[in-house]
C-alpha positions in Angstrom: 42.9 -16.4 -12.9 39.3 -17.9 -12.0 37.1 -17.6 -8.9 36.2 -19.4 -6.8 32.7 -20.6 -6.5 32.3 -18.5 -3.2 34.0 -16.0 -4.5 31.8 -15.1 -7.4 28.4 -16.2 -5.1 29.3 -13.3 -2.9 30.0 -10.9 -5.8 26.7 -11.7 -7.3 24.8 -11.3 -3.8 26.6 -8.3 -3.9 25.4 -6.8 -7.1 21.7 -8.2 -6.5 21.7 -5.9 -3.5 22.4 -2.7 -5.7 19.7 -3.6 -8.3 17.9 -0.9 -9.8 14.2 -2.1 -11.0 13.0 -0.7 -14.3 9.3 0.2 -14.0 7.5 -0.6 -17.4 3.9 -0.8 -18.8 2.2 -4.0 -19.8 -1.1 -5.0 -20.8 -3.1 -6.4 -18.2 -3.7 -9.4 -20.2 0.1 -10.1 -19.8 -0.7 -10.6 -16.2 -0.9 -13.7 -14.7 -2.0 -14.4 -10.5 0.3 -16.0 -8.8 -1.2 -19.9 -8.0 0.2 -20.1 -4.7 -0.6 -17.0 -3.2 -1.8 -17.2 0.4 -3.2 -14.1 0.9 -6.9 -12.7 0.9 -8.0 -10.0 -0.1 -11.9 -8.7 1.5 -14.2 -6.4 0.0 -13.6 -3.8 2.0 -9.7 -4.0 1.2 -10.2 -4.1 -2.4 -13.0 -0.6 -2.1 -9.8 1.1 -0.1 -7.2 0.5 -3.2 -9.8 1.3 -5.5 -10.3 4.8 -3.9 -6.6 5.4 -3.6 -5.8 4.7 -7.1 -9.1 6.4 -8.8 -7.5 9.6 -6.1 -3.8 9.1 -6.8 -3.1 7.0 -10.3 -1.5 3.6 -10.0 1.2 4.6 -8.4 3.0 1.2 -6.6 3.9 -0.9 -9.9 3.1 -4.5 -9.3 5.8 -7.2 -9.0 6.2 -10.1 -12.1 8.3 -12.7 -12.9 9.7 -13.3 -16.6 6.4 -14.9 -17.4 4.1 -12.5 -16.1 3.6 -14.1 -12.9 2.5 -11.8 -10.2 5.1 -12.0 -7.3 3.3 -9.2 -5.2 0.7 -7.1 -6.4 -3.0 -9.5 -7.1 -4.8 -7.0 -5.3 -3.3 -4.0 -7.5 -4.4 -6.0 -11.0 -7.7 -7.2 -9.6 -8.2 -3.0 -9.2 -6.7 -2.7 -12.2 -9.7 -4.6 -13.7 -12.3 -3.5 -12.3 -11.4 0.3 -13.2 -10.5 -1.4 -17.5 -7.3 -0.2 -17.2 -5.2 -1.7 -20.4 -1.8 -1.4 -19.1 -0.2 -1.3 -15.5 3.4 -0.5 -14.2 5.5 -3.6 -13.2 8.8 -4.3 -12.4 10.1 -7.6 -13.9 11.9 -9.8 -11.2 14.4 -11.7 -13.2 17.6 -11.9 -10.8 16.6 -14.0 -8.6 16.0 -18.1 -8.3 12.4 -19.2 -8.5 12.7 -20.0 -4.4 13.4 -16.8 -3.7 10.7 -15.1 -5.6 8.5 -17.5 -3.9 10.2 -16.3 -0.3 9.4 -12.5 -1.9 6.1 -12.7 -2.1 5.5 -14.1 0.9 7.6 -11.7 2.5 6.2 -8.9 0.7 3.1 -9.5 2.3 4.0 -10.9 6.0 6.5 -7.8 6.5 4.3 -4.8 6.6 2.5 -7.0 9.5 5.3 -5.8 11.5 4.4 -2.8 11.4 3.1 -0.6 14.5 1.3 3.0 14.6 3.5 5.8 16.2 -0.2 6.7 17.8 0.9 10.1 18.6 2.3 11.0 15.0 -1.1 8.9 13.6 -3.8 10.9 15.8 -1.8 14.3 14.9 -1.7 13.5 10.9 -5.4 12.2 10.9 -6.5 15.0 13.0 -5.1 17.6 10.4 -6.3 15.2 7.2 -9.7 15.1 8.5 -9.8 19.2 8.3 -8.1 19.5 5.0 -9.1 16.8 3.0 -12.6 18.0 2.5 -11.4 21.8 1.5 -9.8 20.2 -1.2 -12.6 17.7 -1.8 -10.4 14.8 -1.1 -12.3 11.6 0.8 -10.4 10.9 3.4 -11.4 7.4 2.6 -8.0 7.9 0.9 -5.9 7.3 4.0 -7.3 4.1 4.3 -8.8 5.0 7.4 -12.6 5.4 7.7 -14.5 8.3 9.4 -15.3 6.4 12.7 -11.8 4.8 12.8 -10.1 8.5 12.2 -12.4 10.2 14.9 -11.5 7.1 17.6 -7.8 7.2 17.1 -8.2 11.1 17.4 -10.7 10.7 20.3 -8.2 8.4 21.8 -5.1 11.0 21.5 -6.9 13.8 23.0 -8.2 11.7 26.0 -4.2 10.1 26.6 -2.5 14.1 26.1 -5.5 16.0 27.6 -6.5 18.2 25.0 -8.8 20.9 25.6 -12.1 20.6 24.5 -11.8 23.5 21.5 -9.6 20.7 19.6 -12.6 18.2 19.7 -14.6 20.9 18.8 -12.7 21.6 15.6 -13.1 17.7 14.6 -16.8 17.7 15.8 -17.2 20.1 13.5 -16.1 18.4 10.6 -18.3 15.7 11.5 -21.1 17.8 11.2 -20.3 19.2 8.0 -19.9 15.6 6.6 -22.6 13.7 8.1 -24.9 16.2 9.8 -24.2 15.2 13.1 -21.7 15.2 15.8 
């Protein structure tokens, strides 16, 4: 008995949803950019990953194509460069039609635009991370969140929940230790 065309279409959207990626090294020199990507990446941006990376290890594999084609992840290799790494993790995207990988990276990057702060939950975690970090001699850098940014969003929080004036204390306090002023 055969399928029919719809039939076996929906089975194999099916299975494409349950795909389990496969992280592998590859040389870098495997890599290839993607030609049409549309997004920029600042100086500022690129010092961030660098940080995070050098701090954590290259953790978030970059996404290829059967070619080496970078779906999502030009910012991760151009890292990976600049800190002569020889090999990266990837995942190889092979399932799916070249339109759709096209539609991936695109969406890869537009998605996590989406995103909002729980400011609450973000002030509470900073607040704690700007204390701890430095007793472990961790930058907080790390976060992705700079010093002044950290201390406005915590600033901010404290002004909105009334906090007493012994929790800015405790986060003027690291400021002094780090820069010597409050």
């Amino acid at each position: 008995m055969r399928k029919s065309s719809s039939l076996a279409a929906t089975t194999d959207t099916a299975s494409r949803r349950f795909w389990h990626p496969k992280i592998e090294l590859w040389p870098l020199k495997r890599l290839r950019p993607s030609k049409p990507n549309a997004r920029t990446h600042p100086k500022k941006q690129c010092d961030k990953l660098l940080g995070v990376v050098r701090q954590c290890g290259f953790i978030n594999p970059i996404l290829v194509d059967e070619q080496g084609t970078i779906i999502s992840g030009n910012l991760r290799k151009d890292v990976a460069e600049l800190m002569d790494l020889r090999e990266v993790p990837v995942i190889q995207i092979a399932h799916l039609t070249d339109l759709e990988k096209r539609a991936l990276a695109l969406a890869e990057n537009r998605i996590a635009l989406d995103a909002g702060w729980d400011r609450e939950t973000l002030a509470a975690e900073l607040g704690e991370l700007v204390i701890l970090l430095p007793d472990a001699e961790i930058d907080l850098s790390i976060t992705g969140f700079d010093l002044a940014e950290t201390d406005l969003i915590v600033a901010d929080h404290a002004e909105a929940s009334g906090q007493s004036s012994e929790d800015q204390v405790r986060v003027c306090s690291f400021k002094a230790r780090t820069s010597g002023s409050c």
